[in-house]
C-alpha positions as CSV (number, residue, x, y, z in Angstrom):
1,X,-11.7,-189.3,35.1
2,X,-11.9,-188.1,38.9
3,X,-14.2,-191.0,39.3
4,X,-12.2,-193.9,38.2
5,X,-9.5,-192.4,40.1
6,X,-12.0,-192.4,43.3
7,X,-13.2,-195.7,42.0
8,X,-9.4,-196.9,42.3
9,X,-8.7,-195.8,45.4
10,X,-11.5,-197.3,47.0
11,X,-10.4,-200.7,45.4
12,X,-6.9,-200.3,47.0
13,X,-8.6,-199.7,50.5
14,X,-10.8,-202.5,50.3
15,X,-7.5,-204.8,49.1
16,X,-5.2,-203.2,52.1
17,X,-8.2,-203.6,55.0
18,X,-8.6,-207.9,53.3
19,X,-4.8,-208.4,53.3
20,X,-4.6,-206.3,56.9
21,X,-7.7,-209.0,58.3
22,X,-6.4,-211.8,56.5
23,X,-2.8,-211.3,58.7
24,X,-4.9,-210.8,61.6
25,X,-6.6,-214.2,61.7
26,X,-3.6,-215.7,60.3
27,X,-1.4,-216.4,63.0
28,X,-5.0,-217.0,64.9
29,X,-6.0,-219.9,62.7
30,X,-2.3,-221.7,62.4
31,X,-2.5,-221.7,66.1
32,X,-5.7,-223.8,66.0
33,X,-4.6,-225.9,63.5
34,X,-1.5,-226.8,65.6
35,X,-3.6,-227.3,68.3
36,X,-6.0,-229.5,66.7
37,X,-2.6,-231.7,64.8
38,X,-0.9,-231.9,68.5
39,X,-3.9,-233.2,69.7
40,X,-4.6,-235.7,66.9
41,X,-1.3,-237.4,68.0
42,X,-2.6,-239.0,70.9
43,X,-5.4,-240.7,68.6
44,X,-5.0,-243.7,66.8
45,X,-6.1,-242.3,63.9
46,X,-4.2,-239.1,63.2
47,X,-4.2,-238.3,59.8
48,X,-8.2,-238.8,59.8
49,X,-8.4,-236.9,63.0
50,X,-6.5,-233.9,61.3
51,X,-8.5,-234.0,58.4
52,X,-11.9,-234.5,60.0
53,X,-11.3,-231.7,62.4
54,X,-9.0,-229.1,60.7
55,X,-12.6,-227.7,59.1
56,X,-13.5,-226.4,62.9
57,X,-10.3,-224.9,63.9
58,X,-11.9,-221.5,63.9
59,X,-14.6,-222.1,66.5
60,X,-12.0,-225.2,68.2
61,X,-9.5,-222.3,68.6
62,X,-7.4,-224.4,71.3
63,X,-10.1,-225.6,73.5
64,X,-10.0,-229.4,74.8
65,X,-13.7,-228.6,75.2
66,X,-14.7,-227.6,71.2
67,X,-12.3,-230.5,70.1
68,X,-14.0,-233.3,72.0
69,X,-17.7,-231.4,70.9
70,X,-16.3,-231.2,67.2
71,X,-15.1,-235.1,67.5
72,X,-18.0,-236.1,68.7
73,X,-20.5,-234.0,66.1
74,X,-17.9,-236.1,63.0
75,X,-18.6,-239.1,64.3
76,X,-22.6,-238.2,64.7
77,X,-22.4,-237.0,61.3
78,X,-20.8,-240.0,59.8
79,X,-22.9,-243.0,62.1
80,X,-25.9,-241.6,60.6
81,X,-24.8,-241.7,57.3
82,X,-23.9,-245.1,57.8
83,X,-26.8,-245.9,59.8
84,X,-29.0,-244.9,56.6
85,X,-26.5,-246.7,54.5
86,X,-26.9,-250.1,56.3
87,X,-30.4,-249.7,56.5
88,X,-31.1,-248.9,52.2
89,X,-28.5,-252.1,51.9
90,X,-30.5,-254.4,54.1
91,X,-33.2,-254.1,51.5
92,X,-31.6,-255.3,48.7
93,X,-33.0,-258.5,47.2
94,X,-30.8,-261.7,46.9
95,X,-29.6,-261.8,50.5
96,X,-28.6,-265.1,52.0
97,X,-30.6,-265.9,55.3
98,X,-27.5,-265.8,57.6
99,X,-26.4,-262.3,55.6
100,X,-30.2,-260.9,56.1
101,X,-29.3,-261.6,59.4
102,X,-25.8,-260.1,60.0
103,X,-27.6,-257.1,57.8
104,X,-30.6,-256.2,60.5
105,X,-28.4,-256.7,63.3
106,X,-26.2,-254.0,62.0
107,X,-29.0,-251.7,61.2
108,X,-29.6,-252.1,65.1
109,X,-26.0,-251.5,66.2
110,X,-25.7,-248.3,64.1
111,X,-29.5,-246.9,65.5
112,X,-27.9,-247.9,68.8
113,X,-24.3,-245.7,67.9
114,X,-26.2,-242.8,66.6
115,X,-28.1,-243.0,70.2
116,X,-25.3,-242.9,72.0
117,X,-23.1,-240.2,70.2
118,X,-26.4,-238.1,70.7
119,X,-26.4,-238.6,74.1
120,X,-22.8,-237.8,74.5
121,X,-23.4,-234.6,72.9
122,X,-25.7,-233.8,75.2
123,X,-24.4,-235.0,78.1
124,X,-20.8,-232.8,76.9
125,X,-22.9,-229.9,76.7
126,X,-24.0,-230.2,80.5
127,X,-20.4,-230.0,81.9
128,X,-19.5,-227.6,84.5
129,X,-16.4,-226.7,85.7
130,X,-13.3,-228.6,85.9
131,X,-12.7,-229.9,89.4
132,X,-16.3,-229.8,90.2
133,X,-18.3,-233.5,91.1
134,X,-20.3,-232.3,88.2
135,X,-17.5,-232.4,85.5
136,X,-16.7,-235.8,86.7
137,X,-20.5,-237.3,86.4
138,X,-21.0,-235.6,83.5
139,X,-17.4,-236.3,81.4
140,X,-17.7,-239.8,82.8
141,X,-21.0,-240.1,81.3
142,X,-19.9,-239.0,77.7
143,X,-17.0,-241.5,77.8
144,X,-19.0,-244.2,79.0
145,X,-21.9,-243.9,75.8
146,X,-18.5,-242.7,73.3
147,X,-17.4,-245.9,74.4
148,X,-20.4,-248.2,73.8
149,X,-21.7,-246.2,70.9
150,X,-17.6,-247.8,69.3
151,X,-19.0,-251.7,71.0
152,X,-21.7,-251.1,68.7
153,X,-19.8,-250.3,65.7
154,X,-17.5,-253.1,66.4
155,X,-20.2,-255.7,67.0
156,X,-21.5,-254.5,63.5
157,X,-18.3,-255.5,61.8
158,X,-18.1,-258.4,63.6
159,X,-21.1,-259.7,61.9
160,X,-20.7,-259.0,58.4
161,X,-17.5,-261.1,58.9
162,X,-16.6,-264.4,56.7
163,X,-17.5,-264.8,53.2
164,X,-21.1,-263.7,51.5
165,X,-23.2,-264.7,48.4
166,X,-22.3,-260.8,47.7
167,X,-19.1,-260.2,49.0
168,X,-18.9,-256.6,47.1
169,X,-22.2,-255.4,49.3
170,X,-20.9,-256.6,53.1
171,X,-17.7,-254.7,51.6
172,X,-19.4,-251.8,50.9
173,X,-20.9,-251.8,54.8
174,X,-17.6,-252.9,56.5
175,X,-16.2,-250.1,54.8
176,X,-18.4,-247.5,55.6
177,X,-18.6,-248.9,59.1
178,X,-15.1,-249.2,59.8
179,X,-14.6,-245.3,58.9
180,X,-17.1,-244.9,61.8
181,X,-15.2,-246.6,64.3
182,X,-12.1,-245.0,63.7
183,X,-13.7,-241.4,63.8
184,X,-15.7,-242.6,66.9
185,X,-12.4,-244.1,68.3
186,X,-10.8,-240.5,68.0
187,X,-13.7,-238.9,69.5
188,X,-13.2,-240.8,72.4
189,X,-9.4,-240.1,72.6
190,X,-10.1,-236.6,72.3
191,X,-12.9,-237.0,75.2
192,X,-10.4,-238.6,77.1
193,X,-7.6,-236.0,76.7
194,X,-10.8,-233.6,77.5
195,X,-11.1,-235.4,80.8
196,X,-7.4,-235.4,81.8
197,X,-7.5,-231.6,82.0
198,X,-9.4,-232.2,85.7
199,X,-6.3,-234.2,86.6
200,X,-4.7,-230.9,88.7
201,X,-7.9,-231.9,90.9
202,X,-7.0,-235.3,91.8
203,X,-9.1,-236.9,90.1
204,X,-8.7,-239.2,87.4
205,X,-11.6,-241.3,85.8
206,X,-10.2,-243.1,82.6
207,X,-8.7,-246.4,82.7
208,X,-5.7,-247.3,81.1
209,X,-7.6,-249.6,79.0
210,X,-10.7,-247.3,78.2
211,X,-7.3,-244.5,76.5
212,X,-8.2,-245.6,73.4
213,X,-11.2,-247.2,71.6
214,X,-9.8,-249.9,69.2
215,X,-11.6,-250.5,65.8
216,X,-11.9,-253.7,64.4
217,X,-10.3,-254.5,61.1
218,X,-12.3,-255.3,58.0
């Protein structure tokens, strides 16, 4: 009897120290999330960017920083799996010449995404701090590749436009590709607003075209 009764009271601890950390991180992780959602409104892609993101908010806590290096890690994530996607796809038997074509060229558009976003990461990981010369070389580095690493996903949609012997499969890869550019276009948004934190030095490196990456439409 006394040892269910210790048994119990144990039990009730261990509830009352989980509800007493669970209301600690709380307020800790809705501050994050808010964060991440207020920053996802400057994206063309909100909802996506919320969704994407909202996963990280624990180690993103409310750092322009761990937002732009989570963004960029999605979009890494998601060009290789559409990188490998492309490339079982070009395989496929039946293929018209001019779709063969479009197909390979693709495969090379995503290698050349995954390259860049890699080297954005990278490059992210090598900035100093804000109002320093190296901030500015290195975040205009990472915009630069975020950028051309979006050119590439474009140019890959671009192809696969008009119609096809098999329309389903080129809509199968615009589809998957498509998703890539709009997580690479948020990336790069986020990046941006990553940038603009160095404004209070007087320096400002993104023009008003390069704000936002657009996508092409499938």
């Amino acid at each position: 009897m006394e040892s269910t009764s210790t048994l119990s009271f144990l039990l009730s601890l261990l509830l009352l120290a989980g509800s007493t950390s669970l209301a600690a991180s709380s307020p800790v992780r809705t501050s994050s999330t808010n964060f991440i959602k207020a920053s996802c409104g400057t994206t063309l892609y909100p909802a996506l960017c919320v969704q994407s993101l909202s996963v990280y908010a624990n180690s993103i806590q409310q750092s322009p920083r761990q937002l732009a290096q989570a963004a960029l890690s999605v979009s890494l994530a998601r060009a290789r799996s559409a990188s490998a996607f492309v490339s079982k796809l070009s395989r496929s038997n039946g293929m018209q010449p001019r779709d063969l074509a479009a197909m390979k060229d693709c495969v090379e558009n995503m290698g050349d995404s995954v390259d860049r976003i890699s080297q954005s990461i990278r490059e992210l990981g090598r900035v100093g701090r804000s109002g320093s010369g190296s901030f500015q070389w290195h975040v205009s580095n990472v915009q630069t590749w975020v950028s051309a690493a979006l050119t590439d996903e474009n140019t890959c949609v671009d192809g696969l436009a008009g119609p096809a012997k098999d329309g389903n499969l080129k809509a199968a890869v615009k589809g998957r590709v498509v998703h890539v550019a709009q997580v690479t276009s948020n990336a790069l948004a986020l990046v941006n607003r990553f940038a603009d934190s160095d404004r209070r030095s007087g320096t400002r490196f993104v023009d008003s075209d390069r704000q936002f990456g657009t996508v092409r439409n499938p």
